[in-house]
C-alpha positions in Angstrom: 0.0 0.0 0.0 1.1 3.3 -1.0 2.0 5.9 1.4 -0.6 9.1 1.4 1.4 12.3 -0.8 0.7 15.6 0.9 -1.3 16.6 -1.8 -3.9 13.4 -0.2 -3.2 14.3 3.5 -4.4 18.0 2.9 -7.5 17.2 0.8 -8.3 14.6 3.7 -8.2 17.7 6.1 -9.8 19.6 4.2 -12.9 16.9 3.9 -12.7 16.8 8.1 -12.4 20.6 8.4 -15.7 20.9 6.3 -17.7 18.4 7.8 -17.0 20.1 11.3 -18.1 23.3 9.9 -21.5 21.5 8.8 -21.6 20.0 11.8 -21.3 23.7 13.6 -23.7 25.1 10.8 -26.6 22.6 11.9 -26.3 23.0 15.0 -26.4 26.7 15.0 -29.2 26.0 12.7 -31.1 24.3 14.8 -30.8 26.4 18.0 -31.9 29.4 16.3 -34.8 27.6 14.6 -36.1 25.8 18.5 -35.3 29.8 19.5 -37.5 30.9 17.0 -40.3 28.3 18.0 -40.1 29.2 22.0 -40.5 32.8 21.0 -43.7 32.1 19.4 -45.2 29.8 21.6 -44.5 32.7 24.3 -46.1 35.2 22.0 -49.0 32.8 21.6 -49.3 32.8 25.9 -49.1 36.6 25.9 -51.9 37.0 23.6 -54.1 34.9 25.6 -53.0 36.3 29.0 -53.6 39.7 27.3 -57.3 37.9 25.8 -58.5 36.2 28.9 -57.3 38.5 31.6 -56.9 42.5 30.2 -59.9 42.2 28.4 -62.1 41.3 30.5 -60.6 43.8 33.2 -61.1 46.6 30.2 -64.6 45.3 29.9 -65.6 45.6 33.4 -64.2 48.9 33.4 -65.6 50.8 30.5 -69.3 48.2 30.8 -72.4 50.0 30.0 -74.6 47.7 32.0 -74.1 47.1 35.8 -73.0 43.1 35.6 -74.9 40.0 36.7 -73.7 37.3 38.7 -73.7 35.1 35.4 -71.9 37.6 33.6 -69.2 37.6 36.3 -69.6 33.7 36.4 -68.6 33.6 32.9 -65.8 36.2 32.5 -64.1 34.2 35.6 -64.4 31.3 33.3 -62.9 32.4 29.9 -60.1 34.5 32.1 -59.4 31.5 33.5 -59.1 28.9 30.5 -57.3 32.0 28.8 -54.7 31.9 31.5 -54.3 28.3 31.4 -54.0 27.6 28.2 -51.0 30.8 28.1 -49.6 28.8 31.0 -49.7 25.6 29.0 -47.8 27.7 25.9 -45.5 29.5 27.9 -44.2 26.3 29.4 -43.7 24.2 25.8 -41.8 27.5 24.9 -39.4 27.0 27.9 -39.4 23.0 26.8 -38.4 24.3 23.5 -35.9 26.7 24.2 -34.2 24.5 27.1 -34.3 21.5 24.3 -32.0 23.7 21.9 -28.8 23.7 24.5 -28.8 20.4 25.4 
């Protein structure tokens, strides 16, 4: 067997020193895409804490009509699946992001 010539040793680094770099590239790839995806799950939770809980402050507010028990009954209830289901997307978003630097 024939000894490598440099000309074979420094293509053979070459090959190593760019599959590193894709390597590197990937990865970066994916961290920013799993940062991307956390950011919007989290913009996703502030809309609904911003739906189910300063909107029906707002409404109380600024209400024409004095508000009947029921009416209370069910603006507890939509504030409160509203802020549940942001808790539920702000916590996959923190999954996400703490998934991209394992």
């Amino acid at each position: 067997m024939m000894a490598k010539g440099p000309t074979d040793a420094a293509n053979e680094a070459d090959e190593l020193v760019a599959e590193e770099l894709a390597r590197e590239n990937a990865r970066a790839f994916a961290i920013e895409m799993n940062k991307f995806r956390a950011a919007t799950w989290d913009r996703a939770s502030t809309a609904f804490l911003a739906g189910g809980f300063v909107g029906p402050v707002i409404s109380f507010i600024v209400a024409a009509k004095p508000w009947s028990l029921q009416d209370g009954f069910y603006m507890t209830l939509v504030t409160g699946i509203c802020l549940i289901v942001a808790l539920f997307l702000h916590h996959n978003g923190r999954e996400i992001l703490a998934e991209a630097f394992k």
